[in-house]
N, C-alpha and C positions, 0 to 999 in steps of 0.2 A: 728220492733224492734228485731225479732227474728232473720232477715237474718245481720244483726250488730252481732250479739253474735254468729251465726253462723260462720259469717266469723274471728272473734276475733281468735275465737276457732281455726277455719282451720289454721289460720295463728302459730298461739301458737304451735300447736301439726308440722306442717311442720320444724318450725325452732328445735325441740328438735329433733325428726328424721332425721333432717339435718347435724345437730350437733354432733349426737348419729353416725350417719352413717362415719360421716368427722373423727370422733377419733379413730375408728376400718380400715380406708381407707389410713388416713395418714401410720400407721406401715406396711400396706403389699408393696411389692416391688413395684405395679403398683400407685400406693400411693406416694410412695417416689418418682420416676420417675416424674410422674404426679407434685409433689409442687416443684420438681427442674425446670420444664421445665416451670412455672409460673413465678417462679421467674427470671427466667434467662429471658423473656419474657418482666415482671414490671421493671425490670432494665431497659435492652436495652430502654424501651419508655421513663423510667424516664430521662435516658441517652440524650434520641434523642429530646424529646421536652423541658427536662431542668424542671422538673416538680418542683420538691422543691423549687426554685430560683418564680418560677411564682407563688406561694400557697405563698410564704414569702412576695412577695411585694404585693398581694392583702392584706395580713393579714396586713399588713404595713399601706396600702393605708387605709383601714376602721379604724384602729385605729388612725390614726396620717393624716388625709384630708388637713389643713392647710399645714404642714411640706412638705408632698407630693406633693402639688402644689408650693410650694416655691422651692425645688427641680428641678421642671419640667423645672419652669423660668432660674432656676439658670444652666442646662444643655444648654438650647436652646443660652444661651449668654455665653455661656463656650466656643462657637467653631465659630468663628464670620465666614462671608462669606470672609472677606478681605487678603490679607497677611499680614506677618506681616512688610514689609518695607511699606506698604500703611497706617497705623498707624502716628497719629500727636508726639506722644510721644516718637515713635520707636528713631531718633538723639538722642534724651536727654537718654535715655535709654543704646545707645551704651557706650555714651558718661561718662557717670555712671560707666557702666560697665569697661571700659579701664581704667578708674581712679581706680579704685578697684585693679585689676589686678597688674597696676603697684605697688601699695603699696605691 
């Protein structure tokens, strides 16, 4: 029980000397330097792997499961393997189309 409160404790008093130490580190130059060169760093990653875009569609994905997987369906038949003159409907479609046009 004591090594619990022990580590409670440890934990508690590191993060306010942490904190303590991050508010006096951030104003000195090496400070400044130092949270430019992070950032310029979290960019560039968020940049390269697209990060917000992948955090949004899981967030997506847990709340909305059903919509998601209709989605999925609705991509994979969005781009058939065919072209599009190998289509039964593609004549009637031209055919449509040039009636249209002429008007």
């Amino acid at each position: 029980m004591y090594f619990l409160l022990i580590l409670s404790l440890k934990s508690i008093l590191s993060s306010v000397i942490g904190s303590s130490f991050y508010n006096w580190f951030q104003g000195t130059t090496g400070g400044i330097w130092f949270q430019k060169q992070v950032d310029r760093f979290m960019q560039h990653f968020a940049e390269k792997y697209d990060l917000e875009l992948a955090k949004k569609d899981v967030k997506f994905r847990k709340q909305f499961p059903l919509v998601a997987d209709r989605l999925d369906k609705l991509e994979s038949n969005s781009h058939p393997c065919k072209e599009l003159h190998e289509f039964d409907a593609y004549p009637k479609l031209i055919e449509r189309i040039e009636k249209l046009e002429k008007k």
